[in-house]
C-alpha positions as CSV (number, residue, x, y, z in Angstrom):
1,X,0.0,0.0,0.0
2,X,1.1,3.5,-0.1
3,X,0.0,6.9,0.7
4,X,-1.3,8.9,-2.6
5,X,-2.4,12.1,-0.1
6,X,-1.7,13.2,3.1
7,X,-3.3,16.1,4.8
8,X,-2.5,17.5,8.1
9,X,-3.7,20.1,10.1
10,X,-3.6,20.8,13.7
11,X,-1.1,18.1,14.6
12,X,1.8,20.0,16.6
13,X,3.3,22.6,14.3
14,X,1.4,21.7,10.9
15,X,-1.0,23.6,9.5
16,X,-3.1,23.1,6.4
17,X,-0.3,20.9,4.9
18,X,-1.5,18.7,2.2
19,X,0.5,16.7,0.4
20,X,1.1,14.5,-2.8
21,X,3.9,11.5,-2.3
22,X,5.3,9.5,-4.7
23,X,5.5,6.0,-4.6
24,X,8.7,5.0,-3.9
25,X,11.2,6.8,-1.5
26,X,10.2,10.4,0.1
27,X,12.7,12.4,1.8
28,X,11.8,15.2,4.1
29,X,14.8,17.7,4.7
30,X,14.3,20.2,7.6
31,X,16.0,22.0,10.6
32,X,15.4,20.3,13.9
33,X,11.9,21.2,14.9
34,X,10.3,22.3,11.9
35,X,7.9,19.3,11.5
36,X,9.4,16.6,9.8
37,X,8.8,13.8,12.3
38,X,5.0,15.4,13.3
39,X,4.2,14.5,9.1
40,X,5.5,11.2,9.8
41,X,3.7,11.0,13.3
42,X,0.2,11.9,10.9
43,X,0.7,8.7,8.9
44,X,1.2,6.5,12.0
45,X,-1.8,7.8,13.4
46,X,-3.7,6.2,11.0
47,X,-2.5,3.0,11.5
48,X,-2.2,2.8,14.9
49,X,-4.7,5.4,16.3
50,X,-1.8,6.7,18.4
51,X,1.6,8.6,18.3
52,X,4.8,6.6,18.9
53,X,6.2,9.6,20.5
54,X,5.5,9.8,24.3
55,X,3.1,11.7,26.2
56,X,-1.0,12.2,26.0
57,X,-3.0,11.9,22.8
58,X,-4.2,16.0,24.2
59,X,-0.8,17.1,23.5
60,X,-1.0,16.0,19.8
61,X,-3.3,19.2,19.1
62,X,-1.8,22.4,18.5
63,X,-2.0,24.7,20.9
64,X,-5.1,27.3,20.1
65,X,-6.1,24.4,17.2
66,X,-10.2,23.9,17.9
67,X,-9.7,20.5,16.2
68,X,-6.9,17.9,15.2
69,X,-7.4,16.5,11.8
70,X,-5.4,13.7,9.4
71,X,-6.6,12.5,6.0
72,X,-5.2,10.2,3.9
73,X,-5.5,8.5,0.4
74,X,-4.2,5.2,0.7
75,X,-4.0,3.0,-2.1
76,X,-3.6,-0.4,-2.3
77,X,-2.0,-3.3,-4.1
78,X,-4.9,-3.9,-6.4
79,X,-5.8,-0.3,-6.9
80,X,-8.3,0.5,-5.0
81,X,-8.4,3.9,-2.9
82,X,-9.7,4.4,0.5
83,X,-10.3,7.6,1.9
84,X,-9.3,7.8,5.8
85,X,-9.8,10.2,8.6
86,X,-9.2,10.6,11.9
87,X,-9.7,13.9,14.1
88,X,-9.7,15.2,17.5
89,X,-11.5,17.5,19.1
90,X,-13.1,18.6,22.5
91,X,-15.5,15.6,22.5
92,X,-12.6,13.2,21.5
93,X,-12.0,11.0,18.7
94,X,-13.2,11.0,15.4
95,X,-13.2,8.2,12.6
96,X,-14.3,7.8,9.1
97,X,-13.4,5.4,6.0
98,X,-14.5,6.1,2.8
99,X,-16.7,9.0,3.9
100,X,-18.6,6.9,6.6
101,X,-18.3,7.2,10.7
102,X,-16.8,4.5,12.0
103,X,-17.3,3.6,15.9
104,X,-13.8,1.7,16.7
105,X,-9.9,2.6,15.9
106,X,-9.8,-1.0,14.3
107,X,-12.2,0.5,11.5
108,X,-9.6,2.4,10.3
109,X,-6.2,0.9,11.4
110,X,-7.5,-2.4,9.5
111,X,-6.7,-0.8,6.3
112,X,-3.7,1.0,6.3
113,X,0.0,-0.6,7.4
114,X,2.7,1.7,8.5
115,X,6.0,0.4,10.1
116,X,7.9,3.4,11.7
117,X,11.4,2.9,12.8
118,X,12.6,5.9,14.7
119,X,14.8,7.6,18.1
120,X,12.8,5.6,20.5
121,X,12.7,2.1,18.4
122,X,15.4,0.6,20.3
123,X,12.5,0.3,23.1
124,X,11.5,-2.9,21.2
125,X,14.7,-4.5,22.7
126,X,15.6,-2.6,25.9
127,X,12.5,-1.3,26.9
128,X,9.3,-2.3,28.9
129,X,7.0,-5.6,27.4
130,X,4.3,-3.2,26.8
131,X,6.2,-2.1,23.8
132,X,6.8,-5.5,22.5
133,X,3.3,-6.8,23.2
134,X,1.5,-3.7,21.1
135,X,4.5,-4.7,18.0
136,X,3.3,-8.4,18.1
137,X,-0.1,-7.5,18.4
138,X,-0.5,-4.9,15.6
139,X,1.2,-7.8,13.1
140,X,-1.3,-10.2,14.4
141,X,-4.0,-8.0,14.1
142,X,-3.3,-7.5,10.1
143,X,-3.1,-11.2,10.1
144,X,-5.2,-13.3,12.2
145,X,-9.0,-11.9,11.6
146,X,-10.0,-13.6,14.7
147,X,-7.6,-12.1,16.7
148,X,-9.5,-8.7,17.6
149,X,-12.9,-10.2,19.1
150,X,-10.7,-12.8,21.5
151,X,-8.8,-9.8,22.4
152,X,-11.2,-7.3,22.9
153,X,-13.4,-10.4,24.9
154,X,-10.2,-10.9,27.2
155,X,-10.0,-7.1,27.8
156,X,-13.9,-7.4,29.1
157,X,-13.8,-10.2,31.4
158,X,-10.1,-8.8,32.6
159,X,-11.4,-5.4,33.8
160,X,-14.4,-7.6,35.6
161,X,-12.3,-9.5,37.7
162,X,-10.0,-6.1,38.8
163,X,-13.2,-4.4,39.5
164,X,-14.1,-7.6,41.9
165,X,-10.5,-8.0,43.0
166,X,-10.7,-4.5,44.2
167,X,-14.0,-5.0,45.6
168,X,-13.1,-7.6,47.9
169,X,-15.7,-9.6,46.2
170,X,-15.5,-13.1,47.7
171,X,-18.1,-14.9,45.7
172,X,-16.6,-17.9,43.7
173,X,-18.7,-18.6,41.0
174,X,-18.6,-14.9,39.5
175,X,-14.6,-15.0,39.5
176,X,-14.7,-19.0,37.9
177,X,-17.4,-17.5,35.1
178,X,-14.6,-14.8,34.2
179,X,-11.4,-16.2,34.5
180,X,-13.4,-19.4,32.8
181,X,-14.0,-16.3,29.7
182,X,-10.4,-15.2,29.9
183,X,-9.0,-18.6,29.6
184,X,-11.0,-19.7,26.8
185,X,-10.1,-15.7,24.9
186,X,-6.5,-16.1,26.3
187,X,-6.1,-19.5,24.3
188,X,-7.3,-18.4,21.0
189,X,-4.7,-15.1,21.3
190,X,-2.1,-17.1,22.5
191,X,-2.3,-19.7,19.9
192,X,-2.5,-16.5,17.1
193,X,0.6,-14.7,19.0
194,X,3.0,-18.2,18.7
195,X,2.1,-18.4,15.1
196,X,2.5,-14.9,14.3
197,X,6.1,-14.9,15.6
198,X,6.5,-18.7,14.2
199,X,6.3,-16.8,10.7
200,X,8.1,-13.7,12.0
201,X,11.5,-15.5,12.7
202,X,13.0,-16.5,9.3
203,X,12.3,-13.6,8.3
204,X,14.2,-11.7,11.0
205,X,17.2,-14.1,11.3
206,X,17.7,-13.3,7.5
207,X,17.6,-9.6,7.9
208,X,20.1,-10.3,11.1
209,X,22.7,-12.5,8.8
210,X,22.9,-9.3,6.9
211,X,22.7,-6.8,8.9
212,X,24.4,-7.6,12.2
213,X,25.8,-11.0,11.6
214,X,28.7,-10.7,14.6
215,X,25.9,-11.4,16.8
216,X,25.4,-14.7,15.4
217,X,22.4,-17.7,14.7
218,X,19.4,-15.4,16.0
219,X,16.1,-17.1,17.6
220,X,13.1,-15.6,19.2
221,X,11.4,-16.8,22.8
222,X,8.3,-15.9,23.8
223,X,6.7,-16.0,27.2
224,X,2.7,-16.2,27.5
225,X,2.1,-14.6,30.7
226,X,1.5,-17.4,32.7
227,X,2.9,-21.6,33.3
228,X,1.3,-22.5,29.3
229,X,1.2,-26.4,30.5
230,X,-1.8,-24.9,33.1
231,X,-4.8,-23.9,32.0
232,X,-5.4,-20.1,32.6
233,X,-8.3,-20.1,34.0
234,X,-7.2,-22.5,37.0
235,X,-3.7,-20.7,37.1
236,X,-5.6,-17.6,38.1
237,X,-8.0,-19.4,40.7
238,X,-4.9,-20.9,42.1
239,X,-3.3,-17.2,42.3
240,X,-6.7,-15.3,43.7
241,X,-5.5,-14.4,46.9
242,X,-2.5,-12.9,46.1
243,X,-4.3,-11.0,43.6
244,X,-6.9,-9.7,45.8
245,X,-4.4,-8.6,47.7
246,X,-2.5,-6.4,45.1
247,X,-5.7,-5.4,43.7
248,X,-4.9,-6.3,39.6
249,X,-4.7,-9.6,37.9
250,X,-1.2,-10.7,38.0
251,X,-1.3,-13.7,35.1
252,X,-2.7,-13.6,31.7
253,X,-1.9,-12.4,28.1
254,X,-1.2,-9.2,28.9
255,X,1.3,-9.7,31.2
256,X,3.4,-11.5,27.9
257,X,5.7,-10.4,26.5
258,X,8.7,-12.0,23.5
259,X,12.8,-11.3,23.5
260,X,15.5,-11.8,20.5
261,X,18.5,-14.1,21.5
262,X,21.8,-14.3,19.9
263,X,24.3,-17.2,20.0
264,X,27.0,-14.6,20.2
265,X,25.1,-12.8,23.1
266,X,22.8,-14.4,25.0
267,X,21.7,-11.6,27.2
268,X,20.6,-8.5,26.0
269,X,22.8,-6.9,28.5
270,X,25.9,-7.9,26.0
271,X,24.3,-5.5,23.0
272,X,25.2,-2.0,22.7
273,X,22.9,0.7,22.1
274,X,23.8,0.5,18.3
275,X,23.5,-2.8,18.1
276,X,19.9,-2.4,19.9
277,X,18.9,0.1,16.8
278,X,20.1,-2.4,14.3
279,X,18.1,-5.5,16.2
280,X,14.8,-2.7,16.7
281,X,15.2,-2.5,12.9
282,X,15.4,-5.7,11.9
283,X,12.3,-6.4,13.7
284,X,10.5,-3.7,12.4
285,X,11.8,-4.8,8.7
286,X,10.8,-8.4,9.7
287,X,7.2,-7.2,10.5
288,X,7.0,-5.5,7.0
289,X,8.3,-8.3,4.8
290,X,5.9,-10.8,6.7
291,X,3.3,-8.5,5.7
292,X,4.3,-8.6,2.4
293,X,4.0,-12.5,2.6
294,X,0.2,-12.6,4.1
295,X,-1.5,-9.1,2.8
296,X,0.2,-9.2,-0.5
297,X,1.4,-5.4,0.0
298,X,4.2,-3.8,1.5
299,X,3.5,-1.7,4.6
300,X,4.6,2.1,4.2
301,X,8.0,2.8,5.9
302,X,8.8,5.8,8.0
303,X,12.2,6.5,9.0
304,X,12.5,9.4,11.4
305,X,16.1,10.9,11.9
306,X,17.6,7.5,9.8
307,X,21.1,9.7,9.9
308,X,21.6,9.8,13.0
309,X,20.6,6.8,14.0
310,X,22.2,4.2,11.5
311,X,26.1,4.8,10.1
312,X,26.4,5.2,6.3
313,X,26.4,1.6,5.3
314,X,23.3,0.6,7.1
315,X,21.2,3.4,5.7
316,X,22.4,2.4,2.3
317,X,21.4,-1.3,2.8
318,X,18.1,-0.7,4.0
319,X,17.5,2.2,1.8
320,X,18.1,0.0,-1.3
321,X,16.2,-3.1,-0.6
322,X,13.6,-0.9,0.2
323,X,13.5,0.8,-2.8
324,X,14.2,-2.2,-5.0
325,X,10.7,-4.0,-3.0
326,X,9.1,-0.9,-4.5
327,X,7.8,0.2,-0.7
328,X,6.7,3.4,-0.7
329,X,9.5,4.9,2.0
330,X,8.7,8.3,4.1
331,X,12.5,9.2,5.9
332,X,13.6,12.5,7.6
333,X,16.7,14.2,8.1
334,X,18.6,17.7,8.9
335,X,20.3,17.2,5.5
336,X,19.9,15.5,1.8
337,X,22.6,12.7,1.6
338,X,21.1,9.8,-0.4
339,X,23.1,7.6,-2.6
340,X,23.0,8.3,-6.1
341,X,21.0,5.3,-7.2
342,X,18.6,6.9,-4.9
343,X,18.6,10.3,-6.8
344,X,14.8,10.1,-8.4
345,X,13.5,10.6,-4.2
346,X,10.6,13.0,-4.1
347,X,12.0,16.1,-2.2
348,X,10.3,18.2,0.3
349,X,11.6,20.9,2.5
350,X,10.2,21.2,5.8
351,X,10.2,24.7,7.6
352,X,8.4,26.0,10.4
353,X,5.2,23.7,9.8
354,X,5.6,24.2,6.2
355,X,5.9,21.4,3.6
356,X,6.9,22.2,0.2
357,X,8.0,19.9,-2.6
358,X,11.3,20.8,-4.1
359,X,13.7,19.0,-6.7
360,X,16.4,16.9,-5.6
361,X,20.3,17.0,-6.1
């Protein structure tokens, strides 16, 4: 898929900007502040219904703006165009495909794939299993059609038994009818989550090989969030006490979470914060080849700040493969310095909230 149009007003420091982007590589050249990374932030926004930049979904508006607002034209692999929206205002969040409201994020996220590598990607590797769990879960989610309803069930009978953990609520057969509706959702995303990453690691040890082969044969463990050879449901009426105690369910699918091991470091502790980027971005790369594999489609790529956070060889190799996939690539930087194979890039200068396309040199 890639983005045709993108319009963007209210979102930090754009205003009015509306775009046209070509369909292969799209650089963005700006001063530090001017914007670049809130245009990128606009097309994430519509695949993920938030930012991946810290911080409240408030602080996305403009300051003074009455209303946040992102559009985009997003066509895919067999032509066809669909018109998405999504805007903010005081009475919250809006949606609309193809001209029509829609009630739920997944309405619009469902048809339009972005993979964003950028400063705070090496979260993925170092940082909390909150980050890795919403990765896995948005390539399952463009995968496994089931995967939304057993998740969004879980979710349900999850904040049920909090409520009654925090309660006090001692009577049995309420907490056995909703851990009984957590284990049967749990199973079903569980068993989508280990096939998802089942497909996802070929594709990331061949990225690896190439990209960061001193670590070594790569491999991917996951953890499901509680003992798998139990049953959840009776792990979590074994561990009721305790939880009543703490006042939040302690086991379950969303306390998972999935870790890259090398043979050459077996620890994470052993990679440096380079070598973190390069593993982030193997994952990310990973995530967009496999859903080139099931959708038939390569995602759209944003690279935020690539420059400084790859060496020159790097950016080369994943700039090339990239373009030679024919992925439709949005990347950011302070200064133009693309390989001369790359030299037909759509240009655009980014300045105080302004986005203008100019001709590249």
């Amino acid at each position: 898929m890639r983005f045709d149009r993108l319009d963007v007003d209210g979102l930090r420091c754009l205003r009015n900007v509306s775009i046209r982007l070509g369909p292969g590589l799209n650089v963005f050249v700006g001063a530090n502040g001017a914007g670049k990374t809130s245009l990128l932030e606009a097309a994430y926004l519509l695949s993920y219904g938030r930012s991946f930049r810290s911080g409240s979904r408030e602080v996305l508006r403009q300051r003074g703006a009455d209303q946040l607002q992102v559009y985009g034209e997003v066509r895919h692999a067999d032509d066809h165009v669909r018109r998405l929206g999504l805007g903010r205002g005081d009475a919250g969040w809006r949606i609309r495909v193809d001209g029509e409201s829609g009630d739920r994020v997944s309405d619009l996220i469902r048809h339009c794939a972005v993979v964003c590598f950028e400063p705070g990607s090496h979260a993925l590797i170092s940082g909390a299993a909150d980050t890795r769990r919403r990765f896995l879960d948005w390539g399952v989610f463009h995968v496994e059609h089931g995967f939304l309803a057993a998740w969004q069930r879980y979710r349900r009978a999850l904040r049920q038994r909090n409520a009654m953990l925090r309660a006090g609520t001692l009577d049995q057969a309420q907490f056995e009818s909703w851990e009984n509706e957590m284990g049967q959702a749990a199973e079903v995303v569980n068993t989508h989550r280990t096939a998802y990453l089942k497909r996802l690691e070929p594709q990331l040890q061949t990225l690896c090989e190439r990209m960061i082969p001193e670590l070594g044969t790569t491999s991917m463990r996951y953890r499901a969030g509680w003992d798998a050879a139990t049953g959840l449901a009776q792990a979590l009426a074994a561990q009721r006490d305790r939880d009543r105690v703490r006042g939040y369910t302690t086991l379950g699918i969303h306390r998972a979470d999935w870790r890259v091991t090398f043979s050459e470091a077996p620890q994470r502790e052993y990679l440096s914060r380079g070598q973190e980027k390069l593993v982030a971005l193997a994952c990310l790369l990973a995530q967009a080849h496999l859903h080139v594999a099931t959708a038939g489609e390569w995602p759209v790529i944003c690279l935020d700040d690539l420059a400084s956070e790859l060496d020159e060889a790097h950016q080369a190799l994943v700039l090339q493969e990239l373009v030679l996939a024919s992925a439709q690539v949005l990347i950011t930087g302070t200064t133009l310095a693309l390989p001369a194979s790359l030299s037909d890039a759509c240009v655009f200068h980014v300045e105080h909230g302004d986005i203008v396309p100019r001709q590249s040199s």
